[in-house]
Structure formats: C-alpha cells, structure tokens
TORPA-4810 file (N, C-alpha, C, O; in nm, 3 decimals):
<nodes>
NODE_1_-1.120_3.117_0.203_-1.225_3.215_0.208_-1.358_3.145_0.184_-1.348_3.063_0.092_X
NODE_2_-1.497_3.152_0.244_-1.558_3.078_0.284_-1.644_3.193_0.130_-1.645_3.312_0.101_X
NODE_3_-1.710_3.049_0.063_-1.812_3.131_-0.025_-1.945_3.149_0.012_-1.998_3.081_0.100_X
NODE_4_-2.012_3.255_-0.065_-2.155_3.355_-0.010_-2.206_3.355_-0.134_-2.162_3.340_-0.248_X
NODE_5_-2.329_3.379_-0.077_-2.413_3.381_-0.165_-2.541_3.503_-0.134_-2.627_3.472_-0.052_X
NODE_6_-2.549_3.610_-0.187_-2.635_3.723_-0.186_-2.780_3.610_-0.213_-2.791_3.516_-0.292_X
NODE_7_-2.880_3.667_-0.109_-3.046_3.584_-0.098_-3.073_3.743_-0.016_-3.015_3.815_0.064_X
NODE_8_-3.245_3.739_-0.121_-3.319_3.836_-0.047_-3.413_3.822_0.055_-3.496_3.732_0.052_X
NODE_9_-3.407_3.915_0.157_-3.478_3.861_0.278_-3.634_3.912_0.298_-3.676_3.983_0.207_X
NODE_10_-3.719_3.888_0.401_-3.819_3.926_0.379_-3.866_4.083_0.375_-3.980_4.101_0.332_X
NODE_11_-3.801_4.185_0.409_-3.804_4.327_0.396_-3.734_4.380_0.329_-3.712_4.501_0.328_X
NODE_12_-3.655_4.238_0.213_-3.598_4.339_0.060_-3.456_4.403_0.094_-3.418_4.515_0.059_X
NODE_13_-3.381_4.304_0.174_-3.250_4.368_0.177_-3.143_4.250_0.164_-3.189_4.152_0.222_X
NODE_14_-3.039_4.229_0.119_-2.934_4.142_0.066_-2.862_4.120_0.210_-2.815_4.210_0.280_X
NODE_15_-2.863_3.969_0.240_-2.742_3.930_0.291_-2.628_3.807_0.256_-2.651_3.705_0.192_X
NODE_16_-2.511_3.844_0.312_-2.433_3.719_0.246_-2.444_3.638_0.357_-2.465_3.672_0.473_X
NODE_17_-2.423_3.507_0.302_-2.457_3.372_0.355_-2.343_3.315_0.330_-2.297_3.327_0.217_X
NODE_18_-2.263_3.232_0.443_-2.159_3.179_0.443_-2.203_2.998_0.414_-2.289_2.939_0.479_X
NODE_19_-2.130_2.940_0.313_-2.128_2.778_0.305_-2.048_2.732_0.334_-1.957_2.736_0.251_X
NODE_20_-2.019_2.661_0.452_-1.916_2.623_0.505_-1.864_2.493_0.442_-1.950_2.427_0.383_X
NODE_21_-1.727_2.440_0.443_-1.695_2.319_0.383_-1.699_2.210_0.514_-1.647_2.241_0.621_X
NODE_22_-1.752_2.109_0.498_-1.751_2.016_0.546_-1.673_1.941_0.589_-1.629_1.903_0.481_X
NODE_23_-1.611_1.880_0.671_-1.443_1.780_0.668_-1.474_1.711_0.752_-1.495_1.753_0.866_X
NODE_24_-1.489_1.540_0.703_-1.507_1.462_0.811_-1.349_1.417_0.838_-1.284_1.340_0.768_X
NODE_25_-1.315_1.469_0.930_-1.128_1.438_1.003_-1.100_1.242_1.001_-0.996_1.184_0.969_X
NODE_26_-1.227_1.181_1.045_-1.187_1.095_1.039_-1.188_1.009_0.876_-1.173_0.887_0.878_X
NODE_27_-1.201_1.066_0.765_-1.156_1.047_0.646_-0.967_1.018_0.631_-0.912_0.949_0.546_X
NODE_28_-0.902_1.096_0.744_-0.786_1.109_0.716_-0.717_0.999_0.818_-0.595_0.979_0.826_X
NODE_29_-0.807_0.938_0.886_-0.768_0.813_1.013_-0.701_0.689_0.954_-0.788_0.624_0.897_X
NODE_30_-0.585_0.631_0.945_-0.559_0.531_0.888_-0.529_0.447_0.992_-0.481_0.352_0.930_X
NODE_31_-0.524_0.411_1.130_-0.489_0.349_1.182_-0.539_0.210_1.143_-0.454_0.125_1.115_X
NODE_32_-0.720_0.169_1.137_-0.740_0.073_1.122_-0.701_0.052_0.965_-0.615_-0.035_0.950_X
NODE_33_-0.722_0.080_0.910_-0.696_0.012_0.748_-0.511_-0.026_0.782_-0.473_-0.140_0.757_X
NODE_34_-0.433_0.054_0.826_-0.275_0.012_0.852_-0.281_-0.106_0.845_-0.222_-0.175_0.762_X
NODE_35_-0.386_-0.161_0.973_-0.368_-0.254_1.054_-0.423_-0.412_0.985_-0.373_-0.525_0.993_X
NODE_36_-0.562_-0.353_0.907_-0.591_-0.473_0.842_-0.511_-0.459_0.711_-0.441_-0.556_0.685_X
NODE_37_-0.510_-0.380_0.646_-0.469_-0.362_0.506_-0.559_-0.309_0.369_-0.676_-0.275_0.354_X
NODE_38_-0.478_-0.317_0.307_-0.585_-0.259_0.209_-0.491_-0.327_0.064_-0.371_-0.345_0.044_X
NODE_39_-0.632_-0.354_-0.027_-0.599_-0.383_-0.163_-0.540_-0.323_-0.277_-0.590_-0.236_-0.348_X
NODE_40_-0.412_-0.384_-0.290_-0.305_-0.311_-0.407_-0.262_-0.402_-0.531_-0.213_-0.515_-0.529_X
NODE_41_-0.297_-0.316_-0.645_-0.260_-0.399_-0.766_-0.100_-0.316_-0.821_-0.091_-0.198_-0.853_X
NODE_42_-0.037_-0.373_-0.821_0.092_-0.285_-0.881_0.065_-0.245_-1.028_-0.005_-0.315_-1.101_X
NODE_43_0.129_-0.116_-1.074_0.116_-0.130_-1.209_0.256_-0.162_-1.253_0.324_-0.074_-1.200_X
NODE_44_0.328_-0.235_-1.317_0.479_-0.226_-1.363_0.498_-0.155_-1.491_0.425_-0.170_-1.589_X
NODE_45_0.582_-0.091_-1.485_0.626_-0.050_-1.619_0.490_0.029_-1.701_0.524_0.075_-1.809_X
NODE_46_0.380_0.045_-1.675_0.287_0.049_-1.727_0.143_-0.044_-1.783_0.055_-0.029_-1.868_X
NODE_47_0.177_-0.140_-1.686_0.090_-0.246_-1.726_0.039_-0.291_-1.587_0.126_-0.330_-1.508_X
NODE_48_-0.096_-0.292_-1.544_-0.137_-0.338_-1.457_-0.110_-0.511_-1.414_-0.164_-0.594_-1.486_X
NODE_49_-0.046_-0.547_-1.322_0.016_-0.646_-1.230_-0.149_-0.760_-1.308_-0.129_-0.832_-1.406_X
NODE_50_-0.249_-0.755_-1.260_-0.373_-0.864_-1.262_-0.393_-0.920_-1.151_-0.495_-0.989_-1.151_X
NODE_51_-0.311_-0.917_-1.013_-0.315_-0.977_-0.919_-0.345_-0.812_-0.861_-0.326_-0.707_-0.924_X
NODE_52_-0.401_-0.831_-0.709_-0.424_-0.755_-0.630_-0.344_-0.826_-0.463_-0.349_-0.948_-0.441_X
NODE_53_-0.298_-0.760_-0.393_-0.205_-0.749_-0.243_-0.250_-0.671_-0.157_-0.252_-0.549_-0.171_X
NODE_54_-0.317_-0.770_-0.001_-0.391_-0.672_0.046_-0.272_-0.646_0.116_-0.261_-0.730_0.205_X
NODE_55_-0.170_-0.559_0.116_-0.118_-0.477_0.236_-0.139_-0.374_0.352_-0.223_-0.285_0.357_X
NODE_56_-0.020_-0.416_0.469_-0.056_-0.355_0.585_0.034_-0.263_0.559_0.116_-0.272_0.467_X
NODE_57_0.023_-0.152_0.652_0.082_-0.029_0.642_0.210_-0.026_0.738_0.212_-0.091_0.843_X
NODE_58_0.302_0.043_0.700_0.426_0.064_0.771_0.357_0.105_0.898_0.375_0.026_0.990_X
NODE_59_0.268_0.229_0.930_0.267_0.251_1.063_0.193_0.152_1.167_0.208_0.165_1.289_X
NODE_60_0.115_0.055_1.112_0.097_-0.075_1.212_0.127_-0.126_1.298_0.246_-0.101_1.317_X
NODE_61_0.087_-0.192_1.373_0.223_-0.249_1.476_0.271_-0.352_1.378_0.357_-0.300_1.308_X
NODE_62_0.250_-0.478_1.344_0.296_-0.544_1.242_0.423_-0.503_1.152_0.534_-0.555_1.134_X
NODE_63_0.353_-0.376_1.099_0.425_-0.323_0.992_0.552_-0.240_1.010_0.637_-0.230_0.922_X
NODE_64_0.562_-0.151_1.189_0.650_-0.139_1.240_0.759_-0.246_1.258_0.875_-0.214_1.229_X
NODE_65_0.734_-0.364_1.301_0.873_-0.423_1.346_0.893_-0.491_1.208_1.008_-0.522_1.177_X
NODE_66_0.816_-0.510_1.144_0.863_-0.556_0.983_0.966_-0.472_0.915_1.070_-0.510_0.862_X
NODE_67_0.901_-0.303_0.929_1.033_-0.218_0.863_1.177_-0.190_0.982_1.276_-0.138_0.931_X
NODE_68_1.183_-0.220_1.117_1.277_-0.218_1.188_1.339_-0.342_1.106_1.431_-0.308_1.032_X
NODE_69_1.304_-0.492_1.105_1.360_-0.598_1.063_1.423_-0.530_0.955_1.545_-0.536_0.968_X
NODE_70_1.378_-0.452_0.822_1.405_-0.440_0.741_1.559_-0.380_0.730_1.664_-0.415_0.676_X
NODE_71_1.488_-0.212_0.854_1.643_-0.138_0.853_1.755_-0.258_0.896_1.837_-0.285_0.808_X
NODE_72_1.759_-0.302_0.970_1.843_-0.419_0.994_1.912_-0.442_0.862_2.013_-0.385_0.823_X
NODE_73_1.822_-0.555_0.786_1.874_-0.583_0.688_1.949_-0.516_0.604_2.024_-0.582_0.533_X
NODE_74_1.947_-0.391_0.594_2.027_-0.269_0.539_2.133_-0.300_0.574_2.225_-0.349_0.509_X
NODE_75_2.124_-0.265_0.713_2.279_-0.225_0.769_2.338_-0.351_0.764_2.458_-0.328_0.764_X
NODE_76_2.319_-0.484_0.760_2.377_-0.558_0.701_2.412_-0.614_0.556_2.509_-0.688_0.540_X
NODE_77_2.339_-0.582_0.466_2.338_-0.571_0.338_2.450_-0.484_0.306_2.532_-0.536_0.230_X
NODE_78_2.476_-0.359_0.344_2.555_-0.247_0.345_2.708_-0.298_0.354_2.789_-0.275_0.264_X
NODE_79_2.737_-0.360_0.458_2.808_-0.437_0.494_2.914_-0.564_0.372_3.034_-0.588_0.357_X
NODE_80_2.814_-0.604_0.324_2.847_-0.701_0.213_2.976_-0.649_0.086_2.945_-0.583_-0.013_X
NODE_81_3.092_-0.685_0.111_3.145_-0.648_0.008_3.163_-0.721_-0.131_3.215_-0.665_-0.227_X
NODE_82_3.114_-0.850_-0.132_3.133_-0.936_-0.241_2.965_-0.864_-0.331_2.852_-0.854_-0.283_X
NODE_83_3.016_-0.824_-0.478_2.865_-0.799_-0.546_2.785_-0.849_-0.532_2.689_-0.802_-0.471_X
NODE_84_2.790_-1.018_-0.604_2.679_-1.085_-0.575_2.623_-1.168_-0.493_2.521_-1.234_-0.515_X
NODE_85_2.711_-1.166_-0.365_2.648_-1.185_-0.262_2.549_-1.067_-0.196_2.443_-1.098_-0.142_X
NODE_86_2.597_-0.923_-0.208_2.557_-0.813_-0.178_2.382_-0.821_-0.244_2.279_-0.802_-0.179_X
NODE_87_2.397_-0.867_-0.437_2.307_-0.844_-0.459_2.165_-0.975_-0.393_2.050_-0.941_-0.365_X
NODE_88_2.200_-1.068_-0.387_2.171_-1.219_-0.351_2.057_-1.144_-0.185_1.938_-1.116_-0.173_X
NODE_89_2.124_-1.142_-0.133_2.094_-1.070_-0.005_1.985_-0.946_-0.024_1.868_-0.975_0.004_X
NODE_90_2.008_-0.824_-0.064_1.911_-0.775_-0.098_1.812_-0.810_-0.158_1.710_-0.755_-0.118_X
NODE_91_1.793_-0.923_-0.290_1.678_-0.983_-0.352_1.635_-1.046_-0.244_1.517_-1.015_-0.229_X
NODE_92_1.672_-1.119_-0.159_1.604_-1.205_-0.001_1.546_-1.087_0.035_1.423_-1.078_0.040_X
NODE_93_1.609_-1.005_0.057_1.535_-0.934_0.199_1.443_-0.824_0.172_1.381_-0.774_0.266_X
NODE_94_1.430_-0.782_0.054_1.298_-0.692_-0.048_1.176_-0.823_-0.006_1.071_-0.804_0.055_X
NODE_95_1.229_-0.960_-0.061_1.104_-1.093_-0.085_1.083_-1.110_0.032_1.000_-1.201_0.039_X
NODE_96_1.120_-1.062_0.175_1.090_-1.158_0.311_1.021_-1.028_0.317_0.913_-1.036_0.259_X
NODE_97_1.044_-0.927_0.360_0.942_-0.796_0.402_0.828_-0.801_0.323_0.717_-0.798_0.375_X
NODE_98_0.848_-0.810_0.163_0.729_-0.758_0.093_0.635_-0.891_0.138_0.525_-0.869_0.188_X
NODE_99_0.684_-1.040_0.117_0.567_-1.122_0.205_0.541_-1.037_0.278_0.464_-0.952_0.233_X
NODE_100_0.588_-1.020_0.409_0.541_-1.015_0.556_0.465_-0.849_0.559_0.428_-0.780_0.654_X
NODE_101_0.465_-0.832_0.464_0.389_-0.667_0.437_0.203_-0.738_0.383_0.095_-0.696_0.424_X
NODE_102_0.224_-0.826_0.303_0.120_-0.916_0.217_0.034_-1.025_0.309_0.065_-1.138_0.346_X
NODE_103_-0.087_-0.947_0.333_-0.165_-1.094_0.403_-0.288_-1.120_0.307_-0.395_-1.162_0.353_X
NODE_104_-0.270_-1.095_0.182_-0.338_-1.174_0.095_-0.317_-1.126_-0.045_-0.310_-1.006_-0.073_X
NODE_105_-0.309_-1.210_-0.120_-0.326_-1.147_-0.289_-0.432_-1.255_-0.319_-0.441_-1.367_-0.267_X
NODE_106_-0.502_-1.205_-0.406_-0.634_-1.277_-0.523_-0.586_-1.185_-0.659_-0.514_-1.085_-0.652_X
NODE_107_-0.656_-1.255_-0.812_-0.659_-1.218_-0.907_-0.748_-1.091_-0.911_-0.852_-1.098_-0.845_X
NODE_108_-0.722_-0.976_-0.980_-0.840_-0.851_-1.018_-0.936_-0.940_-1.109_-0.911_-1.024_-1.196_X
NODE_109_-1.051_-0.895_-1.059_-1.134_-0.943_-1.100_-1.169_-0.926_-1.295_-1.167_-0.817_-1.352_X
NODE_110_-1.197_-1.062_-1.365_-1.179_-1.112_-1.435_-1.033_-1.066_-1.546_-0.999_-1.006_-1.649_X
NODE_111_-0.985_-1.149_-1.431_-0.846_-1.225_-1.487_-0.830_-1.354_-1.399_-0.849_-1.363_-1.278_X
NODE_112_-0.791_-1.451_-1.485_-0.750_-1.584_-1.418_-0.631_-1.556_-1.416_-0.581_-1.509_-1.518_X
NODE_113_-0.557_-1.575_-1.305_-0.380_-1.566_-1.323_-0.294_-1.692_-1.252_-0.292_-1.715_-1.131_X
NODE_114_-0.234_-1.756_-1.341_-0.181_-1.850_-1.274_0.009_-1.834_-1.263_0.077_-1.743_-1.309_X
NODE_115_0.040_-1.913_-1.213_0.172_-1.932_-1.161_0.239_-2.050_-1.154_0.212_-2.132_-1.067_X
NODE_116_0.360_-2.076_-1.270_0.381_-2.192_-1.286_0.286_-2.310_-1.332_0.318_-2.425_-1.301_X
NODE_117_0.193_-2.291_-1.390_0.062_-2.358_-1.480_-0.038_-2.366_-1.383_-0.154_-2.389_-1.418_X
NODE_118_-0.017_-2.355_-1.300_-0.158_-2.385_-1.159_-0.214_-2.226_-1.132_-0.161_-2.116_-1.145_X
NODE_119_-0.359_-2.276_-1.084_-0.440_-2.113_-1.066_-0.373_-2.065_-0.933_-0.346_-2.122_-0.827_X
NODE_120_-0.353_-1.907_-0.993_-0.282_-1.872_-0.823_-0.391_-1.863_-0.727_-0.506_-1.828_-0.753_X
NODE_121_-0.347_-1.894_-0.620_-0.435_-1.879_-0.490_-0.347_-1.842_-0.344_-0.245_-1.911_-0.352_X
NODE_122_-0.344_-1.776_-0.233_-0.266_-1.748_-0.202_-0.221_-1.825_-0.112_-0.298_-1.897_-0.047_X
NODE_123_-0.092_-1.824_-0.093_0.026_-1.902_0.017_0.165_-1.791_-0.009_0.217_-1.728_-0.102_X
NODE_124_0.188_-1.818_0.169_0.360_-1.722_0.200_0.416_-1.787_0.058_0.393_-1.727_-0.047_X
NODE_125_0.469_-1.876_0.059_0.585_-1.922_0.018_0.563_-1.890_-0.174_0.663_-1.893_-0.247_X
NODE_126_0.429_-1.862_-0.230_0.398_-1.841_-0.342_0.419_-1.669_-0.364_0.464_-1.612_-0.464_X
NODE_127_0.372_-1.609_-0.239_0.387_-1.470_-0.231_0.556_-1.443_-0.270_0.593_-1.375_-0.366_X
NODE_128_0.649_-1.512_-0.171_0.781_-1.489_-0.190_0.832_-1.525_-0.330_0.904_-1.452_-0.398_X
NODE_129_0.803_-1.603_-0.353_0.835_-1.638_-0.488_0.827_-1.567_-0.603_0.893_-1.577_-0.707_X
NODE_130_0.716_-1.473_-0.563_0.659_-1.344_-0.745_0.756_-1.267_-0.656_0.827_-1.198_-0.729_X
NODE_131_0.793_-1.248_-0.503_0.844_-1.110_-0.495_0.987_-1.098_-0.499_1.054_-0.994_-0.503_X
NODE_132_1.028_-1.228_-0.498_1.185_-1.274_-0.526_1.200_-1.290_-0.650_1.306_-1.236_-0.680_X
NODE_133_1.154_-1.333_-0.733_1.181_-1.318_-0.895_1.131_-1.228_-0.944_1.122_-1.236_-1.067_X
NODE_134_1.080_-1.108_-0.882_1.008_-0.990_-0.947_1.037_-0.883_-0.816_0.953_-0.854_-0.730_X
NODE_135_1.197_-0.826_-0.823_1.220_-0.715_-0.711_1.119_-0.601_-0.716_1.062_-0.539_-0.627_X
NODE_136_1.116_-0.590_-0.888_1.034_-0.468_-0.928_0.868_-0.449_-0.846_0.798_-0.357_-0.802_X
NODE_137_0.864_-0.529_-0.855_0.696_-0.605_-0.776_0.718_-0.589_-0.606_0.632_-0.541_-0.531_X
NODE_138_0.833_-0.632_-0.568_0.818_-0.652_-0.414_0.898_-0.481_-0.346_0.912_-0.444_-0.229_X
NODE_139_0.935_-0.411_-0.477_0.957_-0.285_-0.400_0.864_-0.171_-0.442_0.891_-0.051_-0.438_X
NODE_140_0.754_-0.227_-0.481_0.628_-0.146_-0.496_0.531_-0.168_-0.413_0.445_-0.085_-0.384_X
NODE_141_0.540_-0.299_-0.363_0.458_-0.341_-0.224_0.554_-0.281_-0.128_0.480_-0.191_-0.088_X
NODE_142_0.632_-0.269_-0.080_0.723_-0.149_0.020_0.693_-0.030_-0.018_0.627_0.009_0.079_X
NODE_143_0.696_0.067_-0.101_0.676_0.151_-0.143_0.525_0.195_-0.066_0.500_0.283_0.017_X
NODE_144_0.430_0.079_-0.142_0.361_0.121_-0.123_0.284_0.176_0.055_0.230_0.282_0.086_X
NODE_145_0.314_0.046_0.144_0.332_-0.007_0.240_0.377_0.187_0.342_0.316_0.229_0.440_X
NODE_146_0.461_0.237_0.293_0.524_0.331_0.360_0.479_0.451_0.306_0.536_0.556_0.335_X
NODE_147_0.352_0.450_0.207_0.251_0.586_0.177_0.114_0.606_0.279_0.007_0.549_0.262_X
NODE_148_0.140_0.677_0.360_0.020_0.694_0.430_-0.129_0.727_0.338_-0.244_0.685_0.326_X
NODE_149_-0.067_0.797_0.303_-0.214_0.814_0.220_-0.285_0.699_0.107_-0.380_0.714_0.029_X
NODE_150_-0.205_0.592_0.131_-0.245_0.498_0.055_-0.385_0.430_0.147_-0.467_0.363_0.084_X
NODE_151_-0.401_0.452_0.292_-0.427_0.399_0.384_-0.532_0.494_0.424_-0.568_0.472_0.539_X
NODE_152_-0.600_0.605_0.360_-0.707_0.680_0.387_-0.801_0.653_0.341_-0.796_0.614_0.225_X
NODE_153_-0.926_0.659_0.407_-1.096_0.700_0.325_-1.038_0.547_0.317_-1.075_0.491_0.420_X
NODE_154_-0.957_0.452_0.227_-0.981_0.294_0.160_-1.024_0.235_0.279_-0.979_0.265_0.390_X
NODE_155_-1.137_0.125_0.251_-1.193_0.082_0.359_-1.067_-0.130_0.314_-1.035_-0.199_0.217_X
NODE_156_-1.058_-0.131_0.390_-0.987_-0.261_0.471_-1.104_-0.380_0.420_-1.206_-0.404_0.484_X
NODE_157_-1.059_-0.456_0.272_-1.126_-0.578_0.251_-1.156_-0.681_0.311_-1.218_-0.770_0.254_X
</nodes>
C-alpha cells in the first residue's frame, strides 16, 4: 500500500499524495559479480577467519562446470565403500572445488596472517592447503559460492 500524505492546496482543500518506492531491479543483477567474484571472510565457529576469498558464484560459467565437476565427485564419493578412503576423497574434493571457486584471498585488513611461518600471499596450491586441512573453511566457501544473494548490490573487487 503506497503511503500519502494529506498537503493543502491552493483553494484550501486536502489531497492525498502517493510516494512511491523506488527499486533499482538492477540492484538484484548478479551476473557480473558471479563472474568476477566477490570478497568473503568466513566466520568459523564464531570467530572471524582474518583472511578474506574473493569467490565466484555457482551461477557463472566458471562456477557452473566447477559444481557439475563437483556433482561428479559425489556420485563417485558415494560409491566408496572403504571409510577412510570414502572420507580421504571427500576432504580432496571439498579442497579442489573450494580452490577452483577462489581466485584470490588477501589478509582483512589489519591483520598480518601467515601460514606455516611465512606471510600469506596468494597461490592455488596454498589456497588448497587451508581448504584441505580446514573442511570447515572450504565448505563455507561452497556454501557460500551457491547463495545468490551473496552476489547482489556487492560490487566485484
């Protein structure tokens, strides 16, 4: 219901006045941010990550054949009847998507964060590494990856 507002006019008689709401549609456009990505700090458990992940969005093209690769990996994961091979396999294949979801992480700003005593800076093979020893981490970058609305109004760093 559109709100009014009673204003008197010049011969002293009341009219209502409609204020219309505004909606810029393309607020709700995520294609380009999908595509470049956008900046994500995980929080774990309640504690903000210190690193930031610029991720691309599931609906991307990128990000499409990344989550097809992924279903894949399911249905073979699924497959696995030995436990810890079962589990072995799934920790790989959370760490290969959530890289390939990741085309950059930097530290939030003022925090130095390093990795293994050296300042982190980014590389694949460093990315895989926090997201393979930290599932919790690389299925929040999926997670996140597959929220559209993570991918609105945020403008693409």
């Amino acid at each position: 219901m559109p709100r009014t507002a009673k204003i008197d006019s010049e011969v002293g008689e009341e009219k209502q006045v409609s204020a219309k709401r505004v909606v810029d549609i393309s607020s709700f456009f995520t294609k380009d941010n999908q595509e470049k990505g956008v900046y994500h700090e995980p929080v774990i458990d309640g504690q903000n990550l210190g690193i930031k992940f610029r991720i691309i969005g599931s609906e991307s093209d990128e990000g499409a054949s990344v989550f097809s690769e992924y279903d894949k990996d399911i249905e073979h994961i699924e497959s696995i009847e030995d436990t810890a091979k079962k589990n072995e396999a799934s920790r790989d294949s959370m760490a290969r998507i959530a890289s390939k979801l990741t085309k950059d992480m930097e530290p939030v700003e003022g925090v130095e964060a390093i990795i293994n005593g050296k300042p982190l800076v980014y590389d694949k093979d460093i990315v895989y590494e926090i997201f393979y020893n930290s599932p919790t981490i690389a299925n929040d970058i999926i997670r996140f990856s597959r929220r559209d609305s993570n991918f609105m109004v945020k403008k693409a760093n």
